[in-house]
C-alpha positions as CSV (number, residue, x, y, z in Angstrom):
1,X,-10.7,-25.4,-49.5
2,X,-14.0,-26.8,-51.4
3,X,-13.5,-30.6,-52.3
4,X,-14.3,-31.1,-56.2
5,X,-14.9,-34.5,-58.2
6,X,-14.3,-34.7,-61.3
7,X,-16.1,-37.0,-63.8
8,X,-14.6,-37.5,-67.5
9,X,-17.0,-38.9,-69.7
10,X,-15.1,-41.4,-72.6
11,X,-18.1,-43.7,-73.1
12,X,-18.8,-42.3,-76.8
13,X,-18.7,-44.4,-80.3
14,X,-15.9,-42.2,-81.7
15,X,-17.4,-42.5,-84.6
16,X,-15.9,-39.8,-86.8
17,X,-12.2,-40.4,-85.4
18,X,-12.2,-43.7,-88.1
19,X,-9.3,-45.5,-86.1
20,X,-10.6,-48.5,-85.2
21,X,-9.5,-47.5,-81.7
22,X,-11.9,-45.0,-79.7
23,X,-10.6,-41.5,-79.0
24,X,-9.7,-41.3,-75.2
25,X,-8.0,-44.5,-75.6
26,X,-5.5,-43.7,-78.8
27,X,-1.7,-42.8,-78.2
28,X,-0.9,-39.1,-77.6
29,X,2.5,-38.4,-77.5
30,X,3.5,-41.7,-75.7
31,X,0.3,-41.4,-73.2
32,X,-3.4,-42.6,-73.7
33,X,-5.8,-39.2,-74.4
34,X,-7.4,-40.0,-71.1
35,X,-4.6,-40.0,-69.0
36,X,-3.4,-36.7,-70.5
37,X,-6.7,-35.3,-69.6
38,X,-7.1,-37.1,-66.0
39,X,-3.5,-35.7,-65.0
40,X,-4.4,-32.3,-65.6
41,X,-6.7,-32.9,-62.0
42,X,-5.4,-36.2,-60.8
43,X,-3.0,-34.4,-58.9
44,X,-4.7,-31.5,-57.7
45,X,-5.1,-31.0,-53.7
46,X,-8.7,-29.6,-54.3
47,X,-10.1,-32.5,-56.4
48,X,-10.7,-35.4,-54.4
49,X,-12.4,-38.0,-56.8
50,X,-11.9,-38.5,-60.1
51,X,-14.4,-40.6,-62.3
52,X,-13.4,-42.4,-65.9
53,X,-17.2,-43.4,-67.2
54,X,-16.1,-45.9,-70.1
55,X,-18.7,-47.8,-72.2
56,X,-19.5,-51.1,-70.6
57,X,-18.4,-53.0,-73.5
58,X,-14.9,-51.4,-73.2
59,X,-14.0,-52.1,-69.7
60,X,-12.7,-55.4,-70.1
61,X,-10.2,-54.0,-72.9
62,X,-9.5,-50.7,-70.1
63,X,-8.8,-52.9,-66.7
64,X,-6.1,-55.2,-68.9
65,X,-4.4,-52.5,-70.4
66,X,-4.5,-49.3,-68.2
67,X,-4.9,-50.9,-64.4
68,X,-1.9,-49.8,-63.5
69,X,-2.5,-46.2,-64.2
70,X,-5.7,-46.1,-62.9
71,X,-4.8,-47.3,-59.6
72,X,-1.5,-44.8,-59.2
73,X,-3.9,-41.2,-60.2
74,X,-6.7,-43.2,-57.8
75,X,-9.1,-42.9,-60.7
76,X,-12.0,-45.0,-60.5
77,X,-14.3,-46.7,-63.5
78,X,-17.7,-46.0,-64.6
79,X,-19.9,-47.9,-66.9
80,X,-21.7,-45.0,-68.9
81,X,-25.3,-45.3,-70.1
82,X,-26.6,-44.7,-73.9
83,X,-26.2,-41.0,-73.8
84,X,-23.8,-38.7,-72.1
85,X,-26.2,-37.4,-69.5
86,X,-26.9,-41.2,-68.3
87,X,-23.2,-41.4,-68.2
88,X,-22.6,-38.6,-66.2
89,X,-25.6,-38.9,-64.1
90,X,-23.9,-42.9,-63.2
91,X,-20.9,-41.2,-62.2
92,X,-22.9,-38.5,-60.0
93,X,-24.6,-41.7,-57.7
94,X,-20.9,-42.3,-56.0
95,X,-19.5,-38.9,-55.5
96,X,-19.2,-38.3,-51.5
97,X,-21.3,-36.4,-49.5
98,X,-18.8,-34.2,-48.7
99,X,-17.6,-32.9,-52.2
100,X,-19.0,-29.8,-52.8
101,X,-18.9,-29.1,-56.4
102,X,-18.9,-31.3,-59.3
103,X,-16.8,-30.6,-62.6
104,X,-17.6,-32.4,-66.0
105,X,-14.7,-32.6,-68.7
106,X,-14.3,-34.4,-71.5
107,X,-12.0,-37.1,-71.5
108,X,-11.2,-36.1,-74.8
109,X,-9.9,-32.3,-73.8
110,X,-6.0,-33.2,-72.8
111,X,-5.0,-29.8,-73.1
112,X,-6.9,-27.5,-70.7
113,X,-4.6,-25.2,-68.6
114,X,-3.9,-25.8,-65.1
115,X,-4.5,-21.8,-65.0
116,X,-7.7,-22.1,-66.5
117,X,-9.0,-24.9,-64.2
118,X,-7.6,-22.7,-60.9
119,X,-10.1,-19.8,-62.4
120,X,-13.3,-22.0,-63.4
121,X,-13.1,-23.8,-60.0
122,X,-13.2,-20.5,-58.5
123,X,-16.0,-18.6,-60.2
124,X,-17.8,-21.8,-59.7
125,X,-17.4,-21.7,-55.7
126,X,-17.8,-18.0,-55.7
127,X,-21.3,-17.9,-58.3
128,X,-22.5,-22.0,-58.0
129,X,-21.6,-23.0,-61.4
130,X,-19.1,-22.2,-64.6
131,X,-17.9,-23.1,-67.6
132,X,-15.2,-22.5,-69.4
133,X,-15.4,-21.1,-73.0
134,X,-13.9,-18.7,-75.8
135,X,-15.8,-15.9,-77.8
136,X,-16.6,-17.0,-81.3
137,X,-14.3,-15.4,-84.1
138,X,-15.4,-16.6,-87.1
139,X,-18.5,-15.0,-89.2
140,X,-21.2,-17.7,-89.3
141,X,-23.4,-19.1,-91.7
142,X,-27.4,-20.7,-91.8
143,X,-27.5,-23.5,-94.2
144,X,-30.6,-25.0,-95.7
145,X,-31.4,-28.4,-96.3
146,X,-29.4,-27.6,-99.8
147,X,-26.2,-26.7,-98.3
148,X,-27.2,-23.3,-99.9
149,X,-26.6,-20.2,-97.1
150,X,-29.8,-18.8,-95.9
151,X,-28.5,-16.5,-93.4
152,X,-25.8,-14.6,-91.7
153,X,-25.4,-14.9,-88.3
154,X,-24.6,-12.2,-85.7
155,X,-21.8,-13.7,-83.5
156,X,-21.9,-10.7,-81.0
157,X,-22.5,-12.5,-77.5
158,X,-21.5,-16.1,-78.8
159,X,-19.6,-18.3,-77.0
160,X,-18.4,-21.7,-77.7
161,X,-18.3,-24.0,-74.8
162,X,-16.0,-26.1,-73.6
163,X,-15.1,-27.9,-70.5
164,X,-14.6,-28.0,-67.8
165,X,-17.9,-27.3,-66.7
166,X,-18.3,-27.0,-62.7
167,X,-21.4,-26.9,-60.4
168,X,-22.2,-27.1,-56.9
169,X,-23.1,-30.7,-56.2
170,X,-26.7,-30.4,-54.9
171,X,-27.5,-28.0,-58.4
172,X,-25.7,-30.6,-60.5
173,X,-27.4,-33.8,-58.8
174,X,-30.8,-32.2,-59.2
175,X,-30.7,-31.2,-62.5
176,X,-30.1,-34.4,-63.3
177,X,-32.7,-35.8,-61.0
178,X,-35.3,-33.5,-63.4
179,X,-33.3,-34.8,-66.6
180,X,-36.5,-36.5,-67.4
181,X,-38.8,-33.3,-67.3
182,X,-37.5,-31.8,-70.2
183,X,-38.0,-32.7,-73.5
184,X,-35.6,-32.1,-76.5
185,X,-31.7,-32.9,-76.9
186,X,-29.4,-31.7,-73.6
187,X,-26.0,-31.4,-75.2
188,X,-24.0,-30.5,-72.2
189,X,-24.2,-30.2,-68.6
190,X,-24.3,-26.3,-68.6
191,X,-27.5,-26.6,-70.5
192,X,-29.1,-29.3,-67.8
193,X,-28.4,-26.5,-64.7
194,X,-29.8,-23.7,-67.4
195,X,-33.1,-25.5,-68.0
196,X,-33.0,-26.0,-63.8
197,X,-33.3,-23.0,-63.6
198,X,-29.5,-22.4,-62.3
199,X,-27.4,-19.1,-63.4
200,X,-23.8,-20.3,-64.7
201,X,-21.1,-17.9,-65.4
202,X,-18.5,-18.2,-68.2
203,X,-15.5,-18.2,-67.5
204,X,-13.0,-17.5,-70.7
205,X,-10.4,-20.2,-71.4
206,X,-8.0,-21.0,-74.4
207,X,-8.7,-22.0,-77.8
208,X,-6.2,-24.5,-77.0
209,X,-8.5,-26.2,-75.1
210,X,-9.7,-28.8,-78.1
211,X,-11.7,-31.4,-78.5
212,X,-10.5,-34.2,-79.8
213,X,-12.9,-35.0,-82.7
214,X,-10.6,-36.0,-85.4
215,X,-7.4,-37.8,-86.7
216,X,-6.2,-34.0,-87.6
217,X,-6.9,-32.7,-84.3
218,X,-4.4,-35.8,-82.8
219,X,-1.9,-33.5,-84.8
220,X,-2.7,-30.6,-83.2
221,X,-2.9,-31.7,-79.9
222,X,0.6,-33.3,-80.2
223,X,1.7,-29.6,-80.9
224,X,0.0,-27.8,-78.1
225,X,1.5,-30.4,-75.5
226,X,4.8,-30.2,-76.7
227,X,4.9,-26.2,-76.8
228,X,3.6,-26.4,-73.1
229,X,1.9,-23.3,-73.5
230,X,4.4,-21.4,-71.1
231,X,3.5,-23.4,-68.3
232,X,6.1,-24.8,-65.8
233,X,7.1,-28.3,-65.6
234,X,6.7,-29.8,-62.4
235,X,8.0,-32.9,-61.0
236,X,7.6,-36.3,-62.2
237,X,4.2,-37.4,-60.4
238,X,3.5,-41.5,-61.8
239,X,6.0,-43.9,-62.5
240,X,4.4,-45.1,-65.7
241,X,5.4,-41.5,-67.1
242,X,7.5,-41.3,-70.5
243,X,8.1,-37.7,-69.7
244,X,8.8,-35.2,-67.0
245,X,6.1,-33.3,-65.0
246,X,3.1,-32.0,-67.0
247,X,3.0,-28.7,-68.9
């Protein structure tokens, strides 16, 4: 069995969630989004790091009030960087040698399937790198600097990406080592192995899969854990739990 780490970036601004309290750290159904998200590998026997990269301004405020849950799913801190790919690329310096892939998800993403982890893992160790994703349905639309549409278009072969997205160490850690080589905006870590010059499948996941970017998607969220999504319940798994198991 490969050995994966997984590194959950939560160092952003949140500056569209307007809460006064940043996204990964807000109440979701009696849990912290984080920890929703971090349980949903925390306790997987293939993942053997997991990586919380916070904003350095924010730790003090993380250690006092989530310590304890921290230390039980044996997740450790980060301090992120300006940008996401600093973040992640902080993270990156203290996997183990012996991990052999790497998966990114945002710690903002509490609903991912435990199905759909088991297959993007898997098309990553069989191919070197994957992401999940779902086809675009919706027709879309080319605005210009009016707001006035000046095109249609085609969605056939568009995917929106999600995470988690999974490499093989060595491809992850040097596409970020040639991070400064390329010019223009590098929006995910699927984009960094493309412009490496890495292949990465896509793997298709749920639409459930959200990421939290607004108060209304806290609502939505709240729904899709408590439906479960068919999944079974397993055991209880922390003690600071207000629920049984994990969908």
């Amino acid at each position: 069995m490969s050995k994966f780490a997984v590194i959950l970036p939560a160092a952003g601004q949140s500056s569209r969630f307007g809460q006064g309290v940043k996204k990964p750290f807000i109440a979701l159904d009696g849990r912290p989004v984080w920890q929703r998200t971090a349980e949903r590998f925390a306790n997987r026997e293939d993942v053997s790091q997991v990586f919380l990269v916070i904003s350095p301004e924010d730790r003090e405020m993380v250690e006092d009030r989530h310590q304890a849950n921290l230390s039980f799913l044996g997740i450790k801190l980060v301090d992120g960087g300006s940008e996401r790919f600093e973040s992640v690329a902080n993270a990156l310096k203290l996997v183990d040698d012996d991990v052999a892939f790497v998966a990114v998800h945002d710690a903002v993403r509490p609903c991912v399937k435990s199905g759909d982890i088991d297959r993007v893992f898997a098309t990553a160790e069989k191919c070197g790198a994957a992401l999940l994703g779902v086809p675009v349905q919706d027709t879309l639309k080319r605005l210009d600097p009016d707001s006035k549409v000046s095109e249609t278009v085609p969605r056939r072969g568009l995917w929106q990406a999600q995470t988690p997205q999974v490499a093989r160490r060595d491809w992850m850690m040097n596409a970020y080592a040639n991070r400064v080589k390329l010019t223009g905006a590098i929006t995910d870590d699927s984009q960094l192995l493309e412009a490496a010059g890495y292949p990465v499948v896509m793997v298709e996941g749920s639409p459930t899969n959200l990421k939290i970017t607004t108060k209304e998607d806290m609502i939505i969220a709240t729904a899709i854990l408590g439906a479960k999504l068919g999944e079974k319940v397993k055991k209880q798994y922390h003690p600071f739990a207000d629920e049984e198991g994990q969908w």
